[in-house]
MIDOSE-1310 file (N, C-alpha, C; in nm, 2 decimals, decimal comma, always signed):
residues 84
xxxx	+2,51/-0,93/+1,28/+2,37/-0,94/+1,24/+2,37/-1,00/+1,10; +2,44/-0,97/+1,02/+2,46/-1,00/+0,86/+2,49/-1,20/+0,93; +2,55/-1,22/+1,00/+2,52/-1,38/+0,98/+2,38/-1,44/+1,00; +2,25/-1,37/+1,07/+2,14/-1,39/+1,08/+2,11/-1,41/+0,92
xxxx	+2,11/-1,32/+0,88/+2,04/-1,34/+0,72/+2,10/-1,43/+0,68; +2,20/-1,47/+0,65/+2,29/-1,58/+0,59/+2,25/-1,71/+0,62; +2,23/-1,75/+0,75/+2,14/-1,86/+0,83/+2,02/-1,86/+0,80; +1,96/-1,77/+0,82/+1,84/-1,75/+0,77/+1,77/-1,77/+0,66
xxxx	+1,84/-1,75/+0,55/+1,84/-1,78/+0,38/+1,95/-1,95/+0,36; +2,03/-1,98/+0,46/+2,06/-2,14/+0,43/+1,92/-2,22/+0,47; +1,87/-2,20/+0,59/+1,76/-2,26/+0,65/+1,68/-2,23/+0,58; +1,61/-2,15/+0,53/+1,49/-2,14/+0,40/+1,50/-2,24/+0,31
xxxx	+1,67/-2,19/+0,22/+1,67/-2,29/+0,15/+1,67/-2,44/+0,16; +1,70/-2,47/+0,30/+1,73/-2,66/+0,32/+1,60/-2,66/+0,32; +1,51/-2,60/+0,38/+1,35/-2,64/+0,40/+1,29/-2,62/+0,28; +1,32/-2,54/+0,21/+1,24/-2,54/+0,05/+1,29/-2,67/-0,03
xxxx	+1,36/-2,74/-0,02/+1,44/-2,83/-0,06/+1,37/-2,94/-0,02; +1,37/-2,97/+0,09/+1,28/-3,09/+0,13/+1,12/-3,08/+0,10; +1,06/-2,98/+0,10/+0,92/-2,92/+0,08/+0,92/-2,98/-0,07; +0,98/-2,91/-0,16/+0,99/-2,94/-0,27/+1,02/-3,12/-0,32
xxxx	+1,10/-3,21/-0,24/+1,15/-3,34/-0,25/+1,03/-3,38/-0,19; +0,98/-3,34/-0,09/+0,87/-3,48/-0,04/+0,73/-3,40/-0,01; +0,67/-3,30/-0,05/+0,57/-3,25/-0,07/+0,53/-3,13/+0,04; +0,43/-3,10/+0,06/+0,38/-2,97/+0,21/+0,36/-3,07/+0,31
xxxx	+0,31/-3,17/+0,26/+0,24/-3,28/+0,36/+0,29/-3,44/+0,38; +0,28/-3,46/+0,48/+0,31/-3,58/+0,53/+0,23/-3,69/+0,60; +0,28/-3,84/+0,59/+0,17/-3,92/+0,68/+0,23/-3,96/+0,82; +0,17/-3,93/+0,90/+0,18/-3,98/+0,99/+0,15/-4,08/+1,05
xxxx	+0,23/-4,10/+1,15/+0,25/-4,28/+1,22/+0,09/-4,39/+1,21; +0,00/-4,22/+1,26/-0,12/-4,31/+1,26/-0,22/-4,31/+1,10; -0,12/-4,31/+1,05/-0,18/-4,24/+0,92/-0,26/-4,17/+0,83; -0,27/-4,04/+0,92/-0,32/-3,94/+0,92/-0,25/-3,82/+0,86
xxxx	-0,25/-3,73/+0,73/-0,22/-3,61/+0,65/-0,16/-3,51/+0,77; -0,03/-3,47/+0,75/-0,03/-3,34/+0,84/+0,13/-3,24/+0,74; +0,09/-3,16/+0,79/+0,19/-3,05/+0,73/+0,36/-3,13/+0,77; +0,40/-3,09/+0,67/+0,53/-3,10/+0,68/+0,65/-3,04/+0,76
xxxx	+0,73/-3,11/+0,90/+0,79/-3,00/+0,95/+0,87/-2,93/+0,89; +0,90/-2,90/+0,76/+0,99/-2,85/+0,73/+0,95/-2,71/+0,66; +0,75/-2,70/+0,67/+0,63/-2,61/+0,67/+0,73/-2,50/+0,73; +0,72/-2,55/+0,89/+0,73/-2,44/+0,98/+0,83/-2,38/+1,00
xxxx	+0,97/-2,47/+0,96/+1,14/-2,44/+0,97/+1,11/-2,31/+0,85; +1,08/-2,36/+0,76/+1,06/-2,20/+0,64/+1,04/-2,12/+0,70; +0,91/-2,13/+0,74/+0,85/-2,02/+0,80/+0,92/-1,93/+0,90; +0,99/-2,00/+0,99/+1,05/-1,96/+1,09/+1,15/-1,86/+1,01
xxxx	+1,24/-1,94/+0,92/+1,35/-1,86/+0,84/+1,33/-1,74/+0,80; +1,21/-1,75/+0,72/+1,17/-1,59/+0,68/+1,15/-1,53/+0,77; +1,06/-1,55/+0,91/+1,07/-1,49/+0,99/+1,21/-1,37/+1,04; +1,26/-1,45/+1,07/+1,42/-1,45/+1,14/+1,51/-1,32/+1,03
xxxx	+1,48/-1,40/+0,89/+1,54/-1,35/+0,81/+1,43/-1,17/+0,79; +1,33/-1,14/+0,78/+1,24/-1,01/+0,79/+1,29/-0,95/+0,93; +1,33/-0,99/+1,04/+1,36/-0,93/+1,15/+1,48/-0,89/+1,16; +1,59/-0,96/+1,11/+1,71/-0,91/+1,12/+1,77/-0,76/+0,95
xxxx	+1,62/-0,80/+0,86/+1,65/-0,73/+0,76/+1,65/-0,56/+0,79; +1,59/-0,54/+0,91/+1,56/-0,43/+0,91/+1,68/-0,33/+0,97; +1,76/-0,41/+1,01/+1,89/-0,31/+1,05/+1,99/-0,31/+0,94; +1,97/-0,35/+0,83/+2,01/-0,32/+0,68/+1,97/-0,24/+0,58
xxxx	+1,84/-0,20/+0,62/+1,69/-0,11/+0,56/+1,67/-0,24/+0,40; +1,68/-0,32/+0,45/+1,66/-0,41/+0,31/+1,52/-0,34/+0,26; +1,43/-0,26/+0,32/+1,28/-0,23/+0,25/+1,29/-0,10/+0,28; +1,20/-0,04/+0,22/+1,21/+0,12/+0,19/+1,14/+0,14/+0,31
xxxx	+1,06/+0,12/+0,41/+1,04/+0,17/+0,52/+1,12/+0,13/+0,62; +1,23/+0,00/+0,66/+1,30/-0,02/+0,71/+1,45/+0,12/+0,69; +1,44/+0,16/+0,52/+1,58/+0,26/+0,50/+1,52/+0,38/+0,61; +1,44/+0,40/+0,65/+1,36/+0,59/+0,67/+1,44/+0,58/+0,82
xxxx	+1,46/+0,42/+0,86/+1,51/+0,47/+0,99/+1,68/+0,45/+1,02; +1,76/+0,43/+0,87/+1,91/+0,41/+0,93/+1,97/+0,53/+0,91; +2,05/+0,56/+0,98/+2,12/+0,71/+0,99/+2,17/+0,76/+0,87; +2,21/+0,84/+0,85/+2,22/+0,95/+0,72/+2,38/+0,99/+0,71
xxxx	+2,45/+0,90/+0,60/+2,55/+0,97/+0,68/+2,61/+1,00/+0,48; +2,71/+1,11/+0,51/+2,73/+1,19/+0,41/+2,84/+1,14/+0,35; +2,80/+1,07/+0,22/+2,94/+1,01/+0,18/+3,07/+1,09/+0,14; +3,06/+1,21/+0,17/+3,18/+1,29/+0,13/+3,22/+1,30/+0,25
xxxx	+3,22/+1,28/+0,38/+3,25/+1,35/+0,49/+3,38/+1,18/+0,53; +3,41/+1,11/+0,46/+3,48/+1,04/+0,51/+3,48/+0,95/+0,65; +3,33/+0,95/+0,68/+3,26/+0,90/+0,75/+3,21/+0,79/+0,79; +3,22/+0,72/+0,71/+3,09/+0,62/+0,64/+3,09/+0,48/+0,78
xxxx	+3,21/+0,51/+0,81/+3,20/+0,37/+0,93/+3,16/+0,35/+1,05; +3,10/+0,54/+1,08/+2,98/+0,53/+1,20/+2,87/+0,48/+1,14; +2,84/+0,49/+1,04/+2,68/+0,38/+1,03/+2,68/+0,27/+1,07; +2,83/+0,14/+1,07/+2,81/+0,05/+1,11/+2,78/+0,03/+1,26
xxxx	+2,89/+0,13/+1,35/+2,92/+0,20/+1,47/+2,75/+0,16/+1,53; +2,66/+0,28/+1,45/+2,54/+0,30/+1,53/+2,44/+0,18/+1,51; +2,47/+0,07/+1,41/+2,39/-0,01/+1,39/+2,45/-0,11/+1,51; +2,51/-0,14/+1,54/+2,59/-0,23/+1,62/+2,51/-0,22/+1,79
């Protein structure tokens, strides 16, 4: 799952990169203004990347639902276990 986010934050970044190099918008063939595909590849990224954040609790309502586990109990590697 940790490779989702990783992909997810390269492909943000390529798309913010080109957004940034050649604007939000583009002309098209008939020469007519339209959003830039590289709009929606973002978008998507964040997407992808907010979906897969949540079996990490990357946000405090995502944390309320990962298991609890007691760092003294020498334990710790069933959290991965149950996230899996």
């Amino acid at each position: 799952m940790f490779i989702v986010l990783c992909e997810a934050v390269a492909e943000y970044r390529a798309a913010l990169d080109e957004i940034h190099r050649d604007g939000l918008t583009t002309v098209s063939a008939t020469g007519n203004r339209r959003e830039h595909p590289a709009v929606k590849i973002k978008n998507a990224a964040i997407s992808r990347f907010r979906a897969a954040s949540v079996a990490f609790g990357l946000s405090p309502v995502d944390r309320v639902g990962l298991p609890s586990i007691d760092p003294d109990s020498g334990d710790s590697a069933r959290m991965f276990e149950e996230l899996a």
